[in-house]
C-alpha positions as CSV (number, residue, x, y, z in Angstrom):
1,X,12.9,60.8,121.0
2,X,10.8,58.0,122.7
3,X,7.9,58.6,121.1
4,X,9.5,57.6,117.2
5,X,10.6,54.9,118.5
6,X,6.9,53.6,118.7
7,X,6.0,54.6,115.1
8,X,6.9,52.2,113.0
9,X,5.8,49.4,115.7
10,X,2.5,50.5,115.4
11,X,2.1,51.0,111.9
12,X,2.8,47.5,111.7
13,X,0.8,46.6,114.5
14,X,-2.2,48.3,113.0
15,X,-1.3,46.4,109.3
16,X,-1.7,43.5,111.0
17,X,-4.9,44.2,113.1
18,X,-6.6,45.1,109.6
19,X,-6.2,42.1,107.9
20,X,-6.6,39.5,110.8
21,X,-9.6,41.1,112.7
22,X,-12.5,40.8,110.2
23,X,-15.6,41.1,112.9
24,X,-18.0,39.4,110.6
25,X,-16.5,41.3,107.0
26,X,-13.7,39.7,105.0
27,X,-10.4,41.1,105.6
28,X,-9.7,40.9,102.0
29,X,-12.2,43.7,102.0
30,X,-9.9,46.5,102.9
31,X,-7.6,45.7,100.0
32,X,-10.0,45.1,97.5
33,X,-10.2,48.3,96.1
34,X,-7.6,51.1,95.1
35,X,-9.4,54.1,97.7
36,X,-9.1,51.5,100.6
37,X,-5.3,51.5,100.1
38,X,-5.3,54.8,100.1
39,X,-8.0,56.1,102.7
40,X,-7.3,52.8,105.2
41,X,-4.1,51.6,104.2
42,X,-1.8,54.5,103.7
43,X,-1.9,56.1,106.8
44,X,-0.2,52.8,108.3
45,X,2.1,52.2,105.7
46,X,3.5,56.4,106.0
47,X,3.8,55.3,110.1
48,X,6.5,52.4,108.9
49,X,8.3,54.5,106.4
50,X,8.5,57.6,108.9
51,X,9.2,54.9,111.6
52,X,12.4,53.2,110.1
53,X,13.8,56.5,108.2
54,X,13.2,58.6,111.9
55,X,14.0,62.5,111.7
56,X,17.5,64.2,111.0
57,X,17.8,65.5,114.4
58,X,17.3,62.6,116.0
59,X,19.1,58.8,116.2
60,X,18.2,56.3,114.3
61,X,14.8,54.5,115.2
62,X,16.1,50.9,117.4
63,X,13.8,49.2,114.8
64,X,15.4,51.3,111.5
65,X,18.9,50.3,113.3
66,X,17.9,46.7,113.5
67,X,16.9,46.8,109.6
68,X,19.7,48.6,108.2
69,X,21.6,44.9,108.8
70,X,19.3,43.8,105.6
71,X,20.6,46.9,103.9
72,X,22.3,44.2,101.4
73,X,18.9,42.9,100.0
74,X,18.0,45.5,98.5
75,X,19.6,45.0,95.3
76,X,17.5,41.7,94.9
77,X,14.0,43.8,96.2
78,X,13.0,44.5,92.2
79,X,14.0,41.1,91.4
80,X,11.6,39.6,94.8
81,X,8.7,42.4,93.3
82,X,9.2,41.2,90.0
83,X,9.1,37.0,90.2
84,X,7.3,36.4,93.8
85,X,4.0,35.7,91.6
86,X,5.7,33.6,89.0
87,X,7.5,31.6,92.1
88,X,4.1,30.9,93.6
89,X,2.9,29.7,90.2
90,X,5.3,27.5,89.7
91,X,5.3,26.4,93.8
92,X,4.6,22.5,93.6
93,X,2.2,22.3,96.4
94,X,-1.2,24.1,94.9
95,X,-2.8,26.4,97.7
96,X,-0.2,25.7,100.8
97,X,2.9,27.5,101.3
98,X,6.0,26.9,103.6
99,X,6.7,30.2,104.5
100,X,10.4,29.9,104.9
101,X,11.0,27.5,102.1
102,X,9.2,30.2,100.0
103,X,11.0,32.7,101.0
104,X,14.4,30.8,100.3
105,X,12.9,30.0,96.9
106,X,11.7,33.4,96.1
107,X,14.7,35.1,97.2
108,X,17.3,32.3,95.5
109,X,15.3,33.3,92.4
110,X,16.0,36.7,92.7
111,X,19.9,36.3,93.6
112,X,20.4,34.4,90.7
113,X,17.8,37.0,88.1
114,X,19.9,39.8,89.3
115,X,23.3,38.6,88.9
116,X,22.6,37.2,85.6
117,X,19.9,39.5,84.5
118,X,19.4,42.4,85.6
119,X,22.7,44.0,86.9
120,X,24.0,43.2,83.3
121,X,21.6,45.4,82.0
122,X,22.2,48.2,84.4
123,X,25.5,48.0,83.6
124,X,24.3,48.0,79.2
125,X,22.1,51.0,79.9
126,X,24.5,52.9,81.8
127,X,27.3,52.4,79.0
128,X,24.8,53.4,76.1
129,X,23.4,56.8,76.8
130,X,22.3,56.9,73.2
131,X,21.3,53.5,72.2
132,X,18.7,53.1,74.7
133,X,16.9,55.6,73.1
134,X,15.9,53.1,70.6
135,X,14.5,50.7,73.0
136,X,11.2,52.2,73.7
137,X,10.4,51.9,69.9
138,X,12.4,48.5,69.5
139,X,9.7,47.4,72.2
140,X,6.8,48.7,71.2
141,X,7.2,47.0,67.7
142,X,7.8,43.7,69.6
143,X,4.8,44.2,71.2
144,X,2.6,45.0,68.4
145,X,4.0,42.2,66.3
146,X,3.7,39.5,69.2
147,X,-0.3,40.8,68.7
148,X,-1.0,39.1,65.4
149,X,0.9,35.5,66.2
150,X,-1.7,33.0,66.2
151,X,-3.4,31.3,69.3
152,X,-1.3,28.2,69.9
153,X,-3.6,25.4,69.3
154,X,-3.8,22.2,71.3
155,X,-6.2,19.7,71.9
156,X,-9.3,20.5,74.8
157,X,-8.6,18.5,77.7
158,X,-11.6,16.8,78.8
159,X,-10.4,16.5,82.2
160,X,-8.0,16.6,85.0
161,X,-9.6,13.2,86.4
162,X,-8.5,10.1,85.4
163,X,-10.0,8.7,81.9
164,X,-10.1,4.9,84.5
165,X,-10.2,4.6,88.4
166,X,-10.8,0.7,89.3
167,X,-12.0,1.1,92.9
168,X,-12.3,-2.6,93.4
169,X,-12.8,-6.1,91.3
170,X,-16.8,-4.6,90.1
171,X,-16.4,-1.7,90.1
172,X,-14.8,1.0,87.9
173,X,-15.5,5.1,87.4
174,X,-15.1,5.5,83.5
175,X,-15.0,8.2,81.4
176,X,-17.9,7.9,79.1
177,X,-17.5,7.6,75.0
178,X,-19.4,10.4,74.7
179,X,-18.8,13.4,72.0
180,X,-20.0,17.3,71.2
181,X,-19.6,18.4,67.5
182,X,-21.1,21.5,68.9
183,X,-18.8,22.6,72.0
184,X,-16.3,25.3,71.7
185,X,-12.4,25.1,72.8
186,X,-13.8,25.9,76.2
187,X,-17.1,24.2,77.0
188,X,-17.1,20.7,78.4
189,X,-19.4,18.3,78.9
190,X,-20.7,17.3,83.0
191,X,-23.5,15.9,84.5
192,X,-24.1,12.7,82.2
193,X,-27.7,11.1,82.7
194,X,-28.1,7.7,80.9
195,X,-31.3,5.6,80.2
196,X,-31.7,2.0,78.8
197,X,-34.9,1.1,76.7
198,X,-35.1,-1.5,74.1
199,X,-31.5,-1.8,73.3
200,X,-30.7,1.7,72.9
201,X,-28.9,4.2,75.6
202,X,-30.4,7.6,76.2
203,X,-28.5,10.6,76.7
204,X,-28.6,14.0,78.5
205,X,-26.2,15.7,80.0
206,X,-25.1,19.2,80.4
207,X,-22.7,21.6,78.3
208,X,-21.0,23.8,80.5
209,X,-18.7,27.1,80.7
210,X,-17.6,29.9,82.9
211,X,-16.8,33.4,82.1
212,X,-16.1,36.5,84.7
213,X,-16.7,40.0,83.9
214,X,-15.9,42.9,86.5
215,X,-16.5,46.7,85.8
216,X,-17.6,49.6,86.6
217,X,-22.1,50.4,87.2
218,X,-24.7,51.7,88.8
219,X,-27.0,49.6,91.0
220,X,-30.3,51.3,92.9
221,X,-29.0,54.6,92.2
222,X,-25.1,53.6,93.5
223,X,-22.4,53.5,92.2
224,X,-20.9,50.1,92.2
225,X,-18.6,47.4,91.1
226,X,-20.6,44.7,89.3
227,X,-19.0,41.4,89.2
228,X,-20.7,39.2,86.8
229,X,-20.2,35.2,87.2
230,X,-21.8,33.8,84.0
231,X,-22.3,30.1,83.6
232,X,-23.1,29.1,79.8
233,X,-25.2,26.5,80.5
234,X,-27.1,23.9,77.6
235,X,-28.7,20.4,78.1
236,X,-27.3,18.3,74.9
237,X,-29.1,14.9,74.3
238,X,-27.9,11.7,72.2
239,X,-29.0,8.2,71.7
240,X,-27.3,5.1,70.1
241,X,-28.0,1.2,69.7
242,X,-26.7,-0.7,72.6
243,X,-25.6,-4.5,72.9
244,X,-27.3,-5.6,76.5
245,X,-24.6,-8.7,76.0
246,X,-22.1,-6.1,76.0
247,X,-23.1,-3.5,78.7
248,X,-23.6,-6.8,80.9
249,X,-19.5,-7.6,80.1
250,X,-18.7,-3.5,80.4
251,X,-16.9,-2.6,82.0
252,X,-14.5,-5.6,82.9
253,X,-13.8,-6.8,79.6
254,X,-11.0,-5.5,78.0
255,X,-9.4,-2.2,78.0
256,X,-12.6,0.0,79.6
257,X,-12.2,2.9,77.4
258,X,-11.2,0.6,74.2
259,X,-14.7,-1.9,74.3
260,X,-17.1,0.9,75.3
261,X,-20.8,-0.7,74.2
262,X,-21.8,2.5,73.1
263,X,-20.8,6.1,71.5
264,X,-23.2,8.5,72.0
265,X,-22.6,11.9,69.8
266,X,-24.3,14.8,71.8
267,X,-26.3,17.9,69.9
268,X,-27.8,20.8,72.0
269,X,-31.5,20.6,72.6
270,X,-33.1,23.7,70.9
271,X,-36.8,22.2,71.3
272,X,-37.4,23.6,74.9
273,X,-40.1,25.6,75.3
274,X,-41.8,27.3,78.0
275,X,-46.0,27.1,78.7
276,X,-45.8,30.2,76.6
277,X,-44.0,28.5,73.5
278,X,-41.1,31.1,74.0
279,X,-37.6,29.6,74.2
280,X,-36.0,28.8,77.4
281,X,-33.9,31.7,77.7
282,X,-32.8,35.4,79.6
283,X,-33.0,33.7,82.5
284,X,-33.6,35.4,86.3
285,X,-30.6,36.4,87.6
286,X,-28.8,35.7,91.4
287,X,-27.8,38.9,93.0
288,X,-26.1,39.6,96.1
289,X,-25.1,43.1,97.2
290,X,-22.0,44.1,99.4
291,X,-22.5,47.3,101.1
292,X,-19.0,47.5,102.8
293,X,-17.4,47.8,98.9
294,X,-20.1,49.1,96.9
295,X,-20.2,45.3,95.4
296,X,-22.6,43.3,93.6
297,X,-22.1,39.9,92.6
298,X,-24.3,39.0,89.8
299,X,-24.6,35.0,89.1
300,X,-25.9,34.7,85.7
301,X,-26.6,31.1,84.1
302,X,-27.8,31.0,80.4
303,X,-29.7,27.9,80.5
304,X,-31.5,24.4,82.0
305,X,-29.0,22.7,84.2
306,X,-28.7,19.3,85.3
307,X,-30.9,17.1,83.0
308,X,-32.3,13.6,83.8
309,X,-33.2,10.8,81.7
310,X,-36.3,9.0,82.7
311,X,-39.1,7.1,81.8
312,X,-42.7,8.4,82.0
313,X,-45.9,6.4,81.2
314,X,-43.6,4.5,78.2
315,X,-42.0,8.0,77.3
316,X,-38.4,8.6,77.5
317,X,-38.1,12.2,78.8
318,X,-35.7,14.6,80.3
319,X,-36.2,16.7,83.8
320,X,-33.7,19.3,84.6
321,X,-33.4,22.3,87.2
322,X,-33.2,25.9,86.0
323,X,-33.7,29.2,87.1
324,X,-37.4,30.4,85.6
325,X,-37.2,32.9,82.5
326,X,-38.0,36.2,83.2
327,X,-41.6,37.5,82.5
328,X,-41.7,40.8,80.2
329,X,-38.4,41.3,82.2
330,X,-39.5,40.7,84.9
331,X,-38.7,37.4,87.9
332,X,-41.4,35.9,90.6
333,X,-40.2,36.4,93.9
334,X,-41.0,34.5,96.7
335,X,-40.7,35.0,100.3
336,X,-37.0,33.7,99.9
337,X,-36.3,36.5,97.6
């Protein structure tokens, strides 16, 4: 009899120890992957459940007793399950919480999603034994037909930052008149390098995108998760006549963005070679094994990063960091790895 009334204590006790104590390994870690729940996690979670339910024979767990006066929530649990991660999308402050405002929030959603929502259609389903049998199909039709409606289309935002920040009466951070023909709905432009020579502006900056993939591998004979982190990465270049009068005035005059001296249009550089005269791609690849999850993190970038626009010995031309091709499949290593 004394002894269940420790269960459930110590299930959560032991919940808590695994995802606060990380000695040196995330404690995201243990629920990372579907066995961890169920090798790590489930033991714990059964101690809870056993804990607050207690045995027939016996009275009710102190802890159950004290929980059974939230017995009225549980009509709103699907409700909490349902919206907590729309709630926390739609949270105002991005990456901090207030708990107990949450909380209020989440569960005021789910009061009023019940009520108006869900408990009417209880109350539909239960009164239409045979017309819910259409709803599966009704459903799947939806679903099927929601497929083939178009992408909605909207213009690429270039940037959460501000298009003008006037930090003081000289000085202003301006978004540059610069366009790509060539960029897709999700690439933007970064990394601008410019160069004035004989009244023209120089150009080079870098066309960027991320994609993730995550799926199943094998890695030195293991089986593993790969994660992939793939950065599409492309130096474009551009030039255009410039008024020195005008960049002199620029950017004080006027509207900043409105009497730009210059508007440089941007095409990918498909010139660059390597000593061999093969193009400068595939790319050696970052990798980073984690042994406690059968993980590798693979950080993949397609091309030249960074470029800068300088002059050499009369010659306008662009330096840039990259990651060296690979060699008949192959990558140098150094001493660093």
């Amino acid at each position: 009899r004394l002894a269940i009334q420790f269960v459930a204590p110590l299930g959560y006790l032991a919940l808590i120890l695994v995802f606060s104590v990380s000695d040196g390994v995330s404690p995201s870690v243990w629920g990372y992957k579907l066995t961890a729940r169920l090798s790590v996690l489930l033991p714990f979670q059964a101690m809870v459940l056993f804990g607050l339910a207690g045995l027939p024979s016996l009275p009710l767990p102190v802890l159950g007793w004290a929980f059974q006066k939230f017995d009225f929530l549980e009509k709103y649990s699907y409700a909490v399950y349902v919206f907590q991660f729309i709630c926390y999308g739609v949270w105002p402050q991005v990456g901090r919480v207030n708990m107990l405002l949450f909380l209020a929030f989440v569960y005021g959603n789910a009061v009023v999603m019940a009520i108006c929502v869900q408990q009417p259609i209880q109350k539909w389903w239960g009164a239409h034994p045979r017309g819910r049998i259409c709803v599966p199909f009704i459903m799947a039709a939806l679903l099927v037909g929601c497929s083939y409606l178009p992408d909605p289309s909207h213009p690429k935002p270039l940037s959460a930052i501000p298009e003008v920040v006037q930090l003081d009466d000289r000085m202003f951070d301006v978004r540059l008149a610069l366009t790509d023909e060539g960029a897709s709905d999700e690439d933007v432009v970064i990394n601008p390098s410019l160069l004035i020579q004989d009244n023209e502006i120089f150009v080079a900056a870098r066309r960027h995108r991320v994609e993730s993939k995550r799926y199943n591998g094998e890695w030195n004979g293991t089986t593993a998760i790969i994660e992939e982190h793939i950065w599409h990465s492309q130096i474009v270049l551009g030039q255009s006549a410039l008024s020195l009068q005008a960049w002199m005035e620029w950017p004080t005059s006027a509207q900043p963005l409105d009497s730009s001296p210059f508007s440089v249009s941007l095409d990918a550089w498909s010139g660059l070679r390597t000593t061999s005269g093969d193009t400068w791609t595939e790319l050696c690849d970052k990798e980073e094994w984690v042994p406690v999850n059968n993980t590798l993190i693979r950080h993949v970038v397609t091309g030249p990063e960074d470029p800068k626009v300088v002059l050499s010995n009369g010659s306008v031309v662009v330096a840039f960091d990259s990651l060296p091709p690979q060699a008949n499949g192959e990558c140098r290593v150094n001493a660093r790895g």
